[in-house]
C-alpha positions in Angstrom: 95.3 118.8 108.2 95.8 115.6 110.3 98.9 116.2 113.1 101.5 113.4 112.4 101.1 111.1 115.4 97.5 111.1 114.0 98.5 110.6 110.6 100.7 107.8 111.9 98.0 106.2 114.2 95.5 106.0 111.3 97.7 104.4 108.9 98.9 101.5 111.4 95.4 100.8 111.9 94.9 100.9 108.3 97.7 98.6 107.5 96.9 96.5 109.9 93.5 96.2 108.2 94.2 95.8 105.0 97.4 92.8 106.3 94.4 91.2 108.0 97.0 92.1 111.3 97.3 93.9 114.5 98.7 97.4 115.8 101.2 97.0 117.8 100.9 98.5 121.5 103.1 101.4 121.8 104.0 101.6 117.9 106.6 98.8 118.8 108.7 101.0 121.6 107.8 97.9 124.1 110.5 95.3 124.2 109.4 92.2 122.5 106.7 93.5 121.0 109.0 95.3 117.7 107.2 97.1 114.2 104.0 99.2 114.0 101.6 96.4 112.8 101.9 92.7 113.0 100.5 89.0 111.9 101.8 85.2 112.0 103.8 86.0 108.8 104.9 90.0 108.9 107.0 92.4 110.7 105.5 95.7 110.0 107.1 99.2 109.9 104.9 102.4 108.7 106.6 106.0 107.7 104.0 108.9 107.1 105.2 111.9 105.1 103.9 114.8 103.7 106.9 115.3 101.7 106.8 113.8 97.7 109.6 111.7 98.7 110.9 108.9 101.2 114.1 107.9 101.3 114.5 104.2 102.3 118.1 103.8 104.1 119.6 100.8 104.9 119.9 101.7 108.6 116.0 101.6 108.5 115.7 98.4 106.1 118.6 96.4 108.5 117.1 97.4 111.8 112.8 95.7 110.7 114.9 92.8 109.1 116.9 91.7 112.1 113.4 92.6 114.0 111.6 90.2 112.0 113.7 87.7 111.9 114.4 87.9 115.4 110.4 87.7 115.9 109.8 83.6 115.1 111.3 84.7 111.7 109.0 86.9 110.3 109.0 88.5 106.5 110.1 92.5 107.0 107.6 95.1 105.3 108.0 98.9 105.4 104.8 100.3 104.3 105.3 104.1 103.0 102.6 106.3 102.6 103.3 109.7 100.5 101.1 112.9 100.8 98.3 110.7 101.8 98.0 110.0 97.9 99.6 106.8 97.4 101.0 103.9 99.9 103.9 102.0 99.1 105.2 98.6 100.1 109.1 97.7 100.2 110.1 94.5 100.5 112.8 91.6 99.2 111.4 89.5 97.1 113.8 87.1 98.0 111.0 86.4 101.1 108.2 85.6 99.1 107.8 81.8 97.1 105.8 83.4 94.2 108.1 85.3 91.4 107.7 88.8 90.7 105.6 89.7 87.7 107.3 89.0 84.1 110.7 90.8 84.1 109.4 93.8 81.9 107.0 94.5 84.3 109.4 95.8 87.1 112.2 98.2 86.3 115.4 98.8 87.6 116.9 102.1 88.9 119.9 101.8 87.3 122.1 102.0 90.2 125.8 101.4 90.1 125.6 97.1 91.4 129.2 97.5 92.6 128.4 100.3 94.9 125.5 100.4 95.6 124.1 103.4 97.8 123.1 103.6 101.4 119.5 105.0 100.9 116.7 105.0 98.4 114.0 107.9 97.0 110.8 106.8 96.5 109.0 109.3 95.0 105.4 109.8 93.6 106.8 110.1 90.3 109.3 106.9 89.8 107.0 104.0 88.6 104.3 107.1 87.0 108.1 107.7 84.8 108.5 104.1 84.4 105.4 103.3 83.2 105.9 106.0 80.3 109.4 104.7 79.3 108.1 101.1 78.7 104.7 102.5 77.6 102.7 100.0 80.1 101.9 99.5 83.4 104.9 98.8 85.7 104.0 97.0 88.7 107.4 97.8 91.0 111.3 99.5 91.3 114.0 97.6 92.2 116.9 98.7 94.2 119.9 97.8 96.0 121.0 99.4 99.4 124.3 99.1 101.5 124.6 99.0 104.7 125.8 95.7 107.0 124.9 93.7 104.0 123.1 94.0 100.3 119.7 94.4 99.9 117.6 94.1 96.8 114.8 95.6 97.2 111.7 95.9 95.5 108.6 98.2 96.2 105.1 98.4 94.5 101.9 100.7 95.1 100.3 98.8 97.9 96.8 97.2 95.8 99.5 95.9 93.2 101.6 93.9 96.0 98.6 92.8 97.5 97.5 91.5 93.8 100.9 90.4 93.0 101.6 88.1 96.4 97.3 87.1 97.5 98.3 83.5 97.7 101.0 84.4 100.4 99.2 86.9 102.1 
C-alpha cells in the first residue's frame, strides 16, 4: 500500500492529466502559486483518502474559491478520490455555461435549505443509493454548505463531469 504523500503525488499528476493541466510546484504551499493542479480555466484542490467517506466543509470549499478567484478568476474544483476506487469532482454549477443534466438526473440530499450544514459526506455509496431510488443512472448530488456564504454544490464521478461539461473543458 502506497504511503499518502505518494498517494497524493500520483493523483495530482493524474488530475492534472486527465484536466489537460499542470501540478503545481510545492502542492500550492508557494505564495502565488495556490491549489494542487492548475490550467487557464481551473483552480485545482486534490484530497486522497482511504477512508469510504470525505466530508467536504465549507472552510475547505471557501478557502479554493477565494483562491481561484483571486488567480485571474479561475473556476474552483476539489477533486476527491475515495479508496483509490472512485474519483469525485465537486464543483458549483453556477461556474459552468452548460446546465446540468435533465433535473431527474441529479438528486438532492434533502438537506434542511434554511440551515444548511457546515460540511458534506461523500460517500461511495450516495449516488450507487440514488441511482436505486430513481431506478436509473444518476449523474451527480447536490448540496448546500454554510460557511461565510451559501454554496450549492454539486459533485459527479469524475468520467461523468468530464462527459457532462466537454465543451467547457
Amino acid at each position: 500500500m502506497m504511503d499518502k504523500k505518494r498517494r497524493s503525488q500520483k493523483q495530482e499528476k493524474s488530475v492534472a492529466k486527465d484536466f489537460n493541466a499542470k501540478t503545481t510546484i510545492a502542492s500550492g504551499a508557494k505564495w502565488g502559486m495556490k491549489a494542487d493542479v492548475r490550467n487557464d480555466k481551473f483552480l485545482i484542490e486534490c484530497k486522497t483518502t482511504q477512508e469510504d467517506h470525505y466530508s467536504v466543509t465549507s472552510k475547505v470549499w471557501e478557502k479554493i474559491q477565494e483562491e481561484a478567484t483571486r488567480d485571474h478568476m479561475r473556476i474552483p474544483l476539489l477533486v476527491v478520490d475515495l479508496q483509490d476506487k472512485e474519483r469525485y469532482v465537486v464543483f458549483r454549477p453556477a461556474d459552468f455555461e452548460s446546465d446540468l443534466p435533465e433535473p431527474y438526473d441529479c438528486t438532492y440530499n434533502g438537506q434542511d435549505i434554511d440551515n444548511p450544514p457546515k460540511s458534506y459526506r461523500i460517500t461511495l455509496d450516495n449516488l450507487n443509493e440514488a441511482e436505486e431510488v430513481f431506478e436509473e443512472y444518476v449523474y451527480g448530488q447536490l448540496f448546500i454548505i454554510c460557511g461565510k456564504r451559501r454554496n450549492m454544490l454539486c459533485y459527479m464521478r469524475e468520467k461523468d463531469f468530464q462527459e457532462a461539461f466537454k465543451e467547457e473543458l
